[in-house]
N, C-alpha and C positions, 0 to 999 in steps of 0.2 A: 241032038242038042249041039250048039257052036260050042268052040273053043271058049269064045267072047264069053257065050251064057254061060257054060260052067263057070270061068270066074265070077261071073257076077253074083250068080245065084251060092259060091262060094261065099264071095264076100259078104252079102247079104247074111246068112245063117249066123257066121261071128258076128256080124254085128248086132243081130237079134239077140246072141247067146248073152256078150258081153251087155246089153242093157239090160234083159235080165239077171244080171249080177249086179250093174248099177243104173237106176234107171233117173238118178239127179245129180246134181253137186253134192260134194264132200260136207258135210254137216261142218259150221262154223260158228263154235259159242264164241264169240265175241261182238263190241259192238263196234259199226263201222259209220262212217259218213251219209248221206245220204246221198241217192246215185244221182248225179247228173249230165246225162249222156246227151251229149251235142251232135246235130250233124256238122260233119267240119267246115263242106261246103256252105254254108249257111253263114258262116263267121268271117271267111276267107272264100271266093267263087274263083282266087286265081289257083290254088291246090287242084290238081289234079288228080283224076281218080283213073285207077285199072282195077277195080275188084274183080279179080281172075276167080273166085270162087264163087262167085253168080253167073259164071259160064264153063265150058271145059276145058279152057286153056289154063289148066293148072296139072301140077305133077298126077292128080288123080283123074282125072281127066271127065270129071263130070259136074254139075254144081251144087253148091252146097246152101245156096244165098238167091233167096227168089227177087232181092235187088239188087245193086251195084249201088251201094252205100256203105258210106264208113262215119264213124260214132266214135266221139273219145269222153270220157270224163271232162266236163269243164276246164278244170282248171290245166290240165293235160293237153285241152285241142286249143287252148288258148298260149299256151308253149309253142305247140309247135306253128300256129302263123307266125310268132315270132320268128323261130325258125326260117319260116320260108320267107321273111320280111329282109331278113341277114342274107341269107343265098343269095337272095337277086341283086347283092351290090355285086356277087363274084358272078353273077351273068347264070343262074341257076334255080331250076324253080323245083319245088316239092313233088313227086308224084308216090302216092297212095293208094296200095296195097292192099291193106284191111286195117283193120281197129279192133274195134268192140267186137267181140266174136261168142257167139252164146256158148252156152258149157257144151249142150250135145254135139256141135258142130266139132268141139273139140274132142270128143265121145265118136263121132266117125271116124277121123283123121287118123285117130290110136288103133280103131279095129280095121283101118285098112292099107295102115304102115306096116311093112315088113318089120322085124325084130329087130334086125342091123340096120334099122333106118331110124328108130324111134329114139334118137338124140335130137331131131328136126321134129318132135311132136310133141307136145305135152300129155302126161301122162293126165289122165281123166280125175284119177284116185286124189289128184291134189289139186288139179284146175292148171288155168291158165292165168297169165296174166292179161292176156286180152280179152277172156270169161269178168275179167273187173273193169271194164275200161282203160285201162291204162298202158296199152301195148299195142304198137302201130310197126305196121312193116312197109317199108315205102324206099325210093329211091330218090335219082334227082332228072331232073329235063332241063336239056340244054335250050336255054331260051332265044339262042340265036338260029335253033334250027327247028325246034319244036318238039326233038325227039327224047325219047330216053337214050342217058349217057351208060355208055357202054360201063359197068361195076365190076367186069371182071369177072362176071361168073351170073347165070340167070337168075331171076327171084325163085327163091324153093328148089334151086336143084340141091339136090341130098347128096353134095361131095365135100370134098376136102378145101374145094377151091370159094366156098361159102362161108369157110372160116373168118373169123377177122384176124385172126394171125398167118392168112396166106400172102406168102410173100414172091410167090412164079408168077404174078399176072402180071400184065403191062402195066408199065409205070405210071401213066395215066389211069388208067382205071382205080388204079390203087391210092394214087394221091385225091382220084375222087374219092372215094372212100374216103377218107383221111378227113377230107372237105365236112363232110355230110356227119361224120362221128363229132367231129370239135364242133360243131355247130348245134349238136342237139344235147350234146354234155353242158354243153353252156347252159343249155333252157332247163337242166334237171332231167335228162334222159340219160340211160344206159344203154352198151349194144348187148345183146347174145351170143357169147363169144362164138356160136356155132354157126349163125347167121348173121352178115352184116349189115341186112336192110332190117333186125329186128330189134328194135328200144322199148324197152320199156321205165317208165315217167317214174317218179320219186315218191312218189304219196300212193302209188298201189297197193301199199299193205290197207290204207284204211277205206277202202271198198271191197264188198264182198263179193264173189261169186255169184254171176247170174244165169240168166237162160230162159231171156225173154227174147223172142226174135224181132226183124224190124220191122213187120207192118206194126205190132204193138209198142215200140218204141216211135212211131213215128204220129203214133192215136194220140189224141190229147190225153192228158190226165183226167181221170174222171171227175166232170165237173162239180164244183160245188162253189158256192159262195167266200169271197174274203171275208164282207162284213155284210151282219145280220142287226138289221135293225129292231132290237127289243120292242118298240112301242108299237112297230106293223107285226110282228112277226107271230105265225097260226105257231101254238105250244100244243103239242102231242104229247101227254102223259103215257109212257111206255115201263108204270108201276103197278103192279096186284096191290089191293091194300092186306095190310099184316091184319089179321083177325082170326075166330074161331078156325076160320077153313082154311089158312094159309097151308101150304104143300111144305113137308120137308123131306128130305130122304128118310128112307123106308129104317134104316138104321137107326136115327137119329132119338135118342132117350126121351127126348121133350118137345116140347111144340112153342106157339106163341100163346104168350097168357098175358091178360089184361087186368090188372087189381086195382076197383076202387079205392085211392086213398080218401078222397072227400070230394063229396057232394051236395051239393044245395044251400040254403040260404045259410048266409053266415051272421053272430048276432048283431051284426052292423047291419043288416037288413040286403046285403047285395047279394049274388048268386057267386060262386065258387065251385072249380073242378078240378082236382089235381089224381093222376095215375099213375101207378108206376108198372114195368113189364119187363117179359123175361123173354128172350129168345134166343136158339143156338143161331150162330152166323150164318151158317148155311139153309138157309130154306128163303121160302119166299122170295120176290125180286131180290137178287143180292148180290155183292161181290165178292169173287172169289181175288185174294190177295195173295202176289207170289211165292209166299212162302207156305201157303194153304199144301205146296205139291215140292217146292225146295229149301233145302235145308238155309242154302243161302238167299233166300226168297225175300223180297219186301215186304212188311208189313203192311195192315193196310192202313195207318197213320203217315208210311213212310214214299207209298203209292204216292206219284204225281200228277199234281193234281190237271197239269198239263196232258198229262196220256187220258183226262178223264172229260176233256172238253176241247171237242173235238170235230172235224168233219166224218160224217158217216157214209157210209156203201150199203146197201143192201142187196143180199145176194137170196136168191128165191129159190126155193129147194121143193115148193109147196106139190106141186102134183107130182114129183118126185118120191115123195113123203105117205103120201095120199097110197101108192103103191107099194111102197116097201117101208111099214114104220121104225125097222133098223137103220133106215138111209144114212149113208156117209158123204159127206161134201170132198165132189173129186178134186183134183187136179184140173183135172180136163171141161168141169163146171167153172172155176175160178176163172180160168183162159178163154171158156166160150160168153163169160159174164164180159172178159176184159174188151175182147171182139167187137162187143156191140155197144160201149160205156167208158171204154180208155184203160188204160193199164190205174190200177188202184193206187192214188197216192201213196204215198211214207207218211205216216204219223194218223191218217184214218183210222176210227174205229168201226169195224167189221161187224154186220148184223147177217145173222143168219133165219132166215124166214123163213118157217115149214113149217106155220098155221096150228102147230100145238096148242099154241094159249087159246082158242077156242073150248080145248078140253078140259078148261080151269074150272073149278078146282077138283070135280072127280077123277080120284086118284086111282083109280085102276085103270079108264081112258089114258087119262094123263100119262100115267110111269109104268102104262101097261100089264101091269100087273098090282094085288094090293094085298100081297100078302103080309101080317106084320113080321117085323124084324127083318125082312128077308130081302135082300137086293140084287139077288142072283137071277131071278126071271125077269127083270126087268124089258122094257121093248121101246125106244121113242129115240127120232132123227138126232143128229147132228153134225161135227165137223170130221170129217176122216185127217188120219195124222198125215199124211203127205200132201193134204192141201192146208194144214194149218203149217207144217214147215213154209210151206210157199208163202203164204201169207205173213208168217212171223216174221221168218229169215231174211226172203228177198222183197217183200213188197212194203215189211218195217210197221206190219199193223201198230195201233197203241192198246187196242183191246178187242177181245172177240167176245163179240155177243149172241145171244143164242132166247129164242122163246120157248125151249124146253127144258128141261129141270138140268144139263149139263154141258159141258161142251164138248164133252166125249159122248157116245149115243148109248143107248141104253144097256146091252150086252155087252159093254165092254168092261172087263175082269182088271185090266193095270191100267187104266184111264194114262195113253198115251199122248193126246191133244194136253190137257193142263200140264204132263210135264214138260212138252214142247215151250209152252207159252211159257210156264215159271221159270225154265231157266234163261230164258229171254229174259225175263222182270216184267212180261206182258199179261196185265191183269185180264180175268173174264167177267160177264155180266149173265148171268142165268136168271129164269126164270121171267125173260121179257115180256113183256105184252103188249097190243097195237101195231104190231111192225107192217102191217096188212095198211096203214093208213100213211106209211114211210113212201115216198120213190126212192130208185133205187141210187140217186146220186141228190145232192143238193141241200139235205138236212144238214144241221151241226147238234151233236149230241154233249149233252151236259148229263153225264152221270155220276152224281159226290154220296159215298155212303160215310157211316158214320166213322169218324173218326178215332178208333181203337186203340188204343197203344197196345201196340204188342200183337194185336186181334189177324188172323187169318181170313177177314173177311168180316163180313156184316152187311144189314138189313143196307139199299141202297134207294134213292127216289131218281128215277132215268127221266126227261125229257127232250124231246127234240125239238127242235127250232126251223121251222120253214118258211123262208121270203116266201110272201104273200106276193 
């Protein structure tokens, strides 16, 4: 074996070791903006690009980026045209570097930085700032000649002369710099004092951490309608009705009961029906409300009613399911769904489809098992928690829906999915039905259950709505 191979296949092992230690972004309970990643060129065609990391002309010398594209936050790449609008009265035009940078890319860099180097890298464990959009490394071109102006020191070399407090380069180099700092502090950027071609924008804290790459940033959003016209529009009922057979968990002390208050002719000669009924929250089509799984959780009066009327995704899990009735919805389903349908809106509510409600309402089909009391052998699909992080965290579902009795799958002992969602405040919908009648983009879903005060949940009526 080469010299060359041993490194590689070095590097290669750390980098294996450290994704298995972390194999996403750093978990961020809080809430953030919604991401709006621009291509720059797109807004500005005079900005110049060199993404050295879609080739090997970079400090690592191989690429990281299957394009030579850069991506800023909106409001970020709309700064810096300003930016380059200013330079070119001083005879200088922008050239760009990188941007939006997904997390793992940032997860390479770390495992293949020397130890004394890793001042020039972001650490993984906390992100980056161009893991959020908002951090661009660029230089300037001289517009009289075409070329990049000499900065004093190469983009990414990992020395002292990178600093923005180095003061031994040439005078010109340095007063460029100088040029390039006052110009983008104007627009609301900072440098890195460790690197002088890297600013990062002002509103960074209110985007989250991503680690979508760019052919998925460049897909459209997954289609669905603005506006649905009520009076054309095919109505899909995706409710069980509440009755004798309604489903609840196997725990659960009581069922749905139905009591005659009155019936039949009243002595005024007309017909008359009134009932009244008992049911725990949880069973039957229902919703689960965030506080059902947090302490600080919403109730479901206090649920909005926004998160609850909606554009829908349907994600198909069904011959999946068909094989393994544990099944858990991956990471790597959610990205191969995104592949072929767009990366999944913000504020979409999520259906998951693996043909359960066909086993309604026999309960040992259904929840696998039908032992009373007992909810320990349970068996039936659903969401796995590392793709419900995906969903919740970066893609900003408003609700995940499911046509089996949970959103955790049936064996699972700490129901990790619902406390993903609840401390989001991102309600679930169980016990769906019809999803089989759903496509996988272009419904809008209207799901209102009752309104509680106080309540963890309750009986809910789901429909969907499809331009005819």
């Amino acid at each position: 074996m080469t010299k060359t191979a041993h490194l590689l296949f070095a590097a290669l092992f750390i980098a294996a070791a450290s994704i298995r230690a972390q194999d996403g972004p750093p978990k961020e309970d809080r809430a953030f903006r919604e991401a709006d990643l621009v291509e720059l060129v797109t807004i500005d065609s005079t900005i110049r690009l060199d993404v050295r990391y879609a080739g090997k002309n970079n400090e690592f010398g191989r690429p990281f980026y299957s394009e030579a594209r850069a991506f800023l936050q909106r409001p970020a790449a709309e700064a810096l045209v300003r930016v380059n609008r200013a330079l070119k009265e001083k005879g200088y035009g922008l050239l760009v570097f990188d941007g939006y940078r997904p997390w793992s890319v940032t997860k390479a860099f770390w495992d293949l930085t020397p130890a004394d180097k890793k001042i020039f890298v972001a650490d993984p464990k906390s992100g980056s700032r161009h893991n959020r959009g908002c951090a661009v490394d660029l230089s300037l071109v001289d517009l009289a000649t075409g070329r990049e102006a000499d900065m004093g020191s190469r983009y990414d070399e990992m020395s002292e002369r990178s600093y923005t407090t180095y003061t031994k380069g040439p005078k010109e180099a340095l007063a460029r710099r100088e040029l390039l700092s006052t110009a983008m502090e104007r627009e609301g950027f900072s440098a890195y004092s460790a690197e002088w071609w890297h600013f990062d924008y002002k509103d960074w804290r209110d985007y989250a951490l991503m680690d979508v790459p760019f052919a998925a940033l460049s897909a459209a959003k997954a289609g669905f309608s603005e506006v649905v016209n009520l009076r054309l529009a095919r109505v899909v009922d995706l409710t069980h009705s509440f009755d004798e057979k309604t489903l609840y968990w196997p725990t659960s002390p009581t069922a749905f009961e139905l009591r005659t208050l009155s019936r039949g002719k009243t002595p005024g000669g007309w017909f008359y029906e009134a009932n009244s009924f008992c049911t725990p929250e949880h069973g039957g089509t229902h919703l689960d409300a965030p506080v059902h799984f947090s302490e600080t959780g919403e109730s479901a009066d206090v649920v909005s009613v926004r998160r609850l009327i909606a554009p829908a995704v349907v994600l198909d899990v069904v011959a999946k399911a068909a094989q393994d009735p544990d099944y858990r919805l991956t990471v790597a389903d959610v990205k191969g769904w995104e592949a072929a349908h767009g990366v999944i809106p913000r504020g979409a509510i999520v259906l998951l489809r693996t043909g359960w409600s066909a086993r309604w309402p026999d309960r040992r089909r259904y929840f696998g098992d039908d032992t009373p009391k007992d909810a320990s052998h349970l068996h039936f699909p659903s969401y796995g928690r590392e793709a419900a992080e995906l969903l919740v965290r970066d893609r900003g579902a408003a609700a995940l829906g499911v046509d089996t009795a949970s959103i955790d799958h049936g064996p699972s002992p700490d129901f990790p999915v619902h406390r993903v969602a609840a401390a989001a405040q991102v309600p679930g919908l169980e016990n769906l039905t019809g999803l089989g009648d759903l496509p996988e983009t272009g419904a809008w879903l209207v799901a209102l259950p009752m309104k509680i005060g106080g309540g963890s949940g309750g009986p809910v009526r789901v429909v969907a709505l499809l331009s005819k």
